[in-house]
N, C-alpha and C positions, 0 to 999 in steps of 0.2 A: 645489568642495568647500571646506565653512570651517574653517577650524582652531582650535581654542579653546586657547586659551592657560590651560594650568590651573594654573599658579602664577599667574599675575595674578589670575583668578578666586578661588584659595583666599585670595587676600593681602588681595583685596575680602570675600569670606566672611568670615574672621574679623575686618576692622574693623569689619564689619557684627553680628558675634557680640556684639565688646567693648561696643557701643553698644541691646546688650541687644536684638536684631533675631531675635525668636522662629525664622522661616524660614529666615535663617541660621546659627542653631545648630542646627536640625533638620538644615537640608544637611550638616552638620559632622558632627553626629551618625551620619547613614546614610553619611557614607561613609567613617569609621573606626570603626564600633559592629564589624563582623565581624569585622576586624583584632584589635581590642581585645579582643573576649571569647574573642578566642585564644590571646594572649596571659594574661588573666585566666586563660584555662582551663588552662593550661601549670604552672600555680600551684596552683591549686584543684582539685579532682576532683570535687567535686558544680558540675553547671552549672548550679543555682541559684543556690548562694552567691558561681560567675564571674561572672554575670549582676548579681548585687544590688552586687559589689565592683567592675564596668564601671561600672554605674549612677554610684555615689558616685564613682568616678573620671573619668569625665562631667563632675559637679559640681563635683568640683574644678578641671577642666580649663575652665568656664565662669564658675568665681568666679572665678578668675586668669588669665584667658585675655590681659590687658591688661599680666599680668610675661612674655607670649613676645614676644622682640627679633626675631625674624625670623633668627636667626641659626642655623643649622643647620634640619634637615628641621623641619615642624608635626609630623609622624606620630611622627618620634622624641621630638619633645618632650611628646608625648600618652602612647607607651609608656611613657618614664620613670614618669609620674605611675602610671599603668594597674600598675607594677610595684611600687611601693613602697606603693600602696594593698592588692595584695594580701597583701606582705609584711605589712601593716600585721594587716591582716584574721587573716590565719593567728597572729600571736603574740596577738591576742584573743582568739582560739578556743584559743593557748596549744599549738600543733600544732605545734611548731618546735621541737625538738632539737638539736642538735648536738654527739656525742660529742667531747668533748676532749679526746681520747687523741692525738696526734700522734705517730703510731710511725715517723717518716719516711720519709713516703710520698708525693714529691713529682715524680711520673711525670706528665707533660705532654704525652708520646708519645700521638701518635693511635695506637689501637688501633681494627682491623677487622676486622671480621667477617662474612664472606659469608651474607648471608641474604634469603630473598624474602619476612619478613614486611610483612606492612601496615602503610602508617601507624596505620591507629587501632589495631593491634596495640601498636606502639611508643608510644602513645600509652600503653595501658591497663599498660604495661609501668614506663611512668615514672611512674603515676599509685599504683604499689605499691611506689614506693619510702618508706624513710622520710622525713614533710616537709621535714629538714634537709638530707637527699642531694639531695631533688626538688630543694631552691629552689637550689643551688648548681649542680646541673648543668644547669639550667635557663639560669639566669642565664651560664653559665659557656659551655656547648656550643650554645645558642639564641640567647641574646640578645647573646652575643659580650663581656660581662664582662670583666675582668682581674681576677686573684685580689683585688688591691690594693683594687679598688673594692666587689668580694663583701662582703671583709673590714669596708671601713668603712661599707655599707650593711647589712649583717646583724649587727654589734656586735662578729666573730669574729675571733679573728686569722686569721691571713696561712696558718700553718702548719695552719690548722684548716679553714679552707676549700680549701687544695690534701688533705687529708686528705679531706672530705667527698667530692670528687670524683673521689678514687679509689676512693673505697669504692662510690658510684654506678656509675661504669663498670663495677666490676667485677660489682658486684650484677647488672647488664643484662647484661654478659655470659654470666656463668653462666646468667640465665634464655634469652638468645638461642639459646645452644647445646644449651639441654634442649628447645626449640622446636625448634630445627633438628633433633637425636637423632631427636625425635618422629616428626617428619614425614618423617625420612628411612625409618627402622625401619616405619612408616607405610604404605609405596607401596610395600615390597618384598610 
């Protein structure tokens, strides 16, 4: 049995990308496009406009593909871009809100909640929140964020982003627990 070495291989892939090697950005491509439009889609709720904001962030990630140092994961440094293109995307479309009310509400406690829904449940759950709750809990409980960076990547402060993310949780909660009502009220 042979073993392949897939950072050496990814390390050759992408010198072979920066040197404009069609085959090897297609490899690059298929093997973070699924990743990525998950990410995309964590963002976006039509999986067209995931799809078209992966695309351009593709491109950005192959016009600059020659500013990555090797320094930390390829996949993380794809997300980034993959992340702030949809940001980018969403305040085009102008779908970005963020109440600036800060009634201080700076609860960082995991809160749980016992339930057997589905991922794509949970999916279609975050995908009804407001886009200013989506992108901070997103960013915040997915992508593993610090408020600090929320804040300076989405233009908000500090207090407004722990705000946004309370009001997300709680939003999901209440609808978790009307699902769970449901189904329990449901089976009797």
């Amino acid at each position: 049995m042979k073993v392949i070495q897939l950072h050496k291989n990814e390390t050759q892939l992408i010198r072979r990308a920066i040197k404009n090697n069609r085959e090897a950005q297609h490899v690059l491509f298929e093997l973070y496009a699924p990743k990525m439009l998950s990410v995309c889609r964590y963002y976006i709720k039509d999986v067209q406009h995931a799809e078209g904001v992966m695309l351009d962030g593709f491109f950005k990630v192959f016009t600059n593909l020659s500013n990555f140092k090797n320094q930390g994961s390829f996949e993380g440094w794809i997300r980034k871009i993959m992340i702030r293109q949809a940001i980018s995307f969403l305040r085009q479309q102008k779908k970005v809100e963020f109440s600036v009310d800060d009634m201080g509400i700076h609860d960082d406690s995991e809160n749980n909640i016992n339930t057997n829904i589905e991922v794509s449940q949970i999916q279609e759950l975050i995908d009804e929140l407001p886009e200013g709750y989506k992108m901070v809990f997103v960013m915040y409980a997915i992508e593993g964020y610090k408020h600090q960076e929320i804040a300076a990547l989405l233009n908000i402060s500090l207090g407004t982003s722990k705000s946004q993310l309370f009001k997300a949780r709680k939003m999901l909660q209440d609808k978790i627990l009307k699902i769970n009502n449901t189904t329990s009220y449901g089976a009797i």
